[in-house]
N, C-alpha and C positions, 0 to 999 in steps of 0.2 A: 504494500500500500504506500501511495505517495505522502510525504512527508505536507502539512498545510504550504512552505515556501516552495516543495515541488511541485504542488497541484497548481500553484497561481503561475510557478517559469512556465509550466505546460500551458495552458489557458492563455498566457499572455506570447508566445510563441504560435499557438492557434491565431488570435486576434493579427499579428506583423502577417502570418500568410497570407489573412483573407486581405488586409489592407494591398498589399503586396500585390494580390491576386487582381484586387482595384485597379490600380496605376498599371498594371499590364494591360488590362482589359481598356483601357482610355488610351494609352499607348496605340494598340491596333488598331482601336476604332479609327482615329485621328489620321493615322498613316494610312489605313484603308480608304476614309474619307479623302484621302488625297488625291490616291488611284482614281476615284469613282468618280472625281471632278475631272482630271485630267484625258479619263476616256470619253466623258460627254461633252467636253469641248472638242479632243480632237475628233470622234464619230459625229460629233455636230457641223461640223469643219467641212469634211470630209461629207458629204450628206448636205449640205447648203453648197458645194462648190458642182457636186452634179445632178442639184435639183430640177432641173431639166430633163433629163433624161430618167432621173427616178419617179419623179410624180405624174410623168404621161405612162405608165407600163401599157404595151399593147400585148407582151407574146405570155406565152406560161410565166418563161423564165424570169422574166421583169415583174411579173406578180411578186413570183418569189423573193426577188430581190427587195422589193418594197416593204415587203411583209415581215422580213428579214430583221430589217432597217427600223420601220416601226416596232415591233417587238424587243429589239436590241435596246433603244431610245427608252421603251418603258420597264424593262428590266431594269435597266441603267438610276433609270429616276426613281424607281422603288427601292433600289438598293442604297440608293443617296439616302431618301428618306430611313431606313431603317438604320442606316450610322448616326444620322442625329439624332433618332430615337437613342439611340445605344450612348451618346455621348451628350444627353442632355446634363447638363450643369446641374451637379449636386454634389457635394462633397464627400467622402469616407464619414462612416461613422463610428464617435469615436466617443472615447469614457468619459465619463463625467467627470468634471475638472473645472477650477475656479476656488477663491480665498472661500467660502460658503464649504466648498466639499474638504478642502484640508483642514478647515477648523472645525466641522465635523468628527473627522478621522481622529483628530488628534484628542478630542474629549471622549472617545471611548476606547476600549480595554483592546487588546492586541487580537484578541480571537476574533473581537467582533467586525473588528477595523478589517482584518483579513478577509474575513467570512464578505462584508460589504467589495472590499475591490476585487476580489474572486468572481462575482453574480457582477458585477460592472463589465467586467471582461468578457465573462461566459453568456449575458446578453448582447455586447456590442458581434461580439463571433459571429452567433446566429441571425445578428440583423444583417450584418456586414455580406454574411454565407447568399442571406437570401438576396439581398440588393444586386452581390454580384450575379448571379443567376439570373436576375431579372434583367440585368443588361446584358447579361450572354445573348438572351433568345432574341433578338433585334438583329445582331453581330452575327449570329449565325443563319439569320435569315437574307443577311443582307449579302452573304458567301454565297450561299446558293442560288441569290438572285444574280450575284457577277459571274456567276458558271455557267448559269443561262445567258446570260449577252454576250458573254465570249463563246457560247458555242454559234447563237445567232450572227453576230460579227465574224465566225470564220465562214459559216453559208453563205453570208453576204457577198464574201469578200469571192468565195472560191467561184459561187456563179459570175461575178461579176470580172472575174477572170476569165472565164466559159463566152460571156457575152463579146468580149473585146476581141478573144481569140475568129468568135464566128463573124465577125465581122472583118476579121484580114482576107 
C-alpha cells in the first residue's frame, strides 16, 4: 500500500500527464489547422485559376472532376471547422490555489490538509481526463475529414490528368 506522500506523487504525476496530454492535443490541433488552411487556399487557387473549364462540365469525366472538386472544398471546410472546435480557447484545468486555499491548509492538521490536496488532484485528473477526450473527438474527426479530401484531390487531380492527356 502506498504510503499518504506516495498516493499524492502518484495523483499528482497522473494530473502533469493529463495537463501534458492538453498542450499536445492544442499543439496538433494548431499545426493541423495550419495544413487545412494552406490546402484551401492552395485547392482554392488552383480551382479559381480553371474555373472555366470546371464549372461548364459537359462529358462524364468533367462531372467527375467537379464533383471531385466540390466534395474536396467541403471536406476541407469541415475539417477546418472541427480544429477550431478542437482548439476553442479554454484553459487546462487546474487545482485550486490562491492566499484563501493556503490559509486554509495551513489551519488544519497534516492528514486532513493531505487528504484535501489528494481529492484537489484526483478531481482536477478526471476533469482534465474528460476535457481532453472531448477535444480529441473534433481532432479526430477533422483527420478523417483530411483523408477524404486528399483522396478526392488525388481523383481530381489524376482525371484531370486523363483530361489534358485526351486532348493532345
Amino acid at each position: 500500500m502506498l504510503s499518504d506522500n506516495g498516493a499524492l506523487s502518484y495523483i499528482k504525476e497522473r494530473y502533469n500527464e493529463e495537463v501534458i496530454r492538453f498542450e499536445s492535443i492544442e499543439n496538433k490541433s494548431t499545426r493541423f489547422l495550419t495544413l487545412i488552411t494552406i490546402m484551401i487556399a492552395s485547392f482554392g487557387a488552383i480551382l479559381g485559376y480553371q474555373n472555366d473549364q470546371l464549372f461548364n462540365p459537359e462529358t462524364a469525366i468533367e462531372y467527375i472532376i467537379l464533383l471531385a472538386a466540390l466534395f474536396a472544398i467541403f471536406s476541407l471546410t469541415c475539417a477546418f471547422g472541427h480544429l477550431l472546435l478542437s482548439i476553442k480557447i479554454r484553459s487546462s484545468i487546474v487545482v485550486p490555489r490562491g492566499i484563501e486555499t493556503s490559509e486554509w491548509l495551513k489551519r488544519q492538521d497534516k492528514e486532513k490538509a493531505l487528504s484535501y490536496v489528494y481529492d484537489c488532484y484526483a478531481n482536477a485528473v478526471i476533469k482534465q481526463s474528460e476535457f481532453n477526450n472531448d477535444k480529441l473527438k473534433p481532432l479526430k474527426l477533422a483527420y478523417d475529414e483530411l483523408v477524404i479530401a486528399v483522396w478526392l484531390i488525388s481523383i481530381f487531380s489524376v482525371f484531370k490528368v486523363i483530361m489534358e492527356m485526351m486532348k493532345c
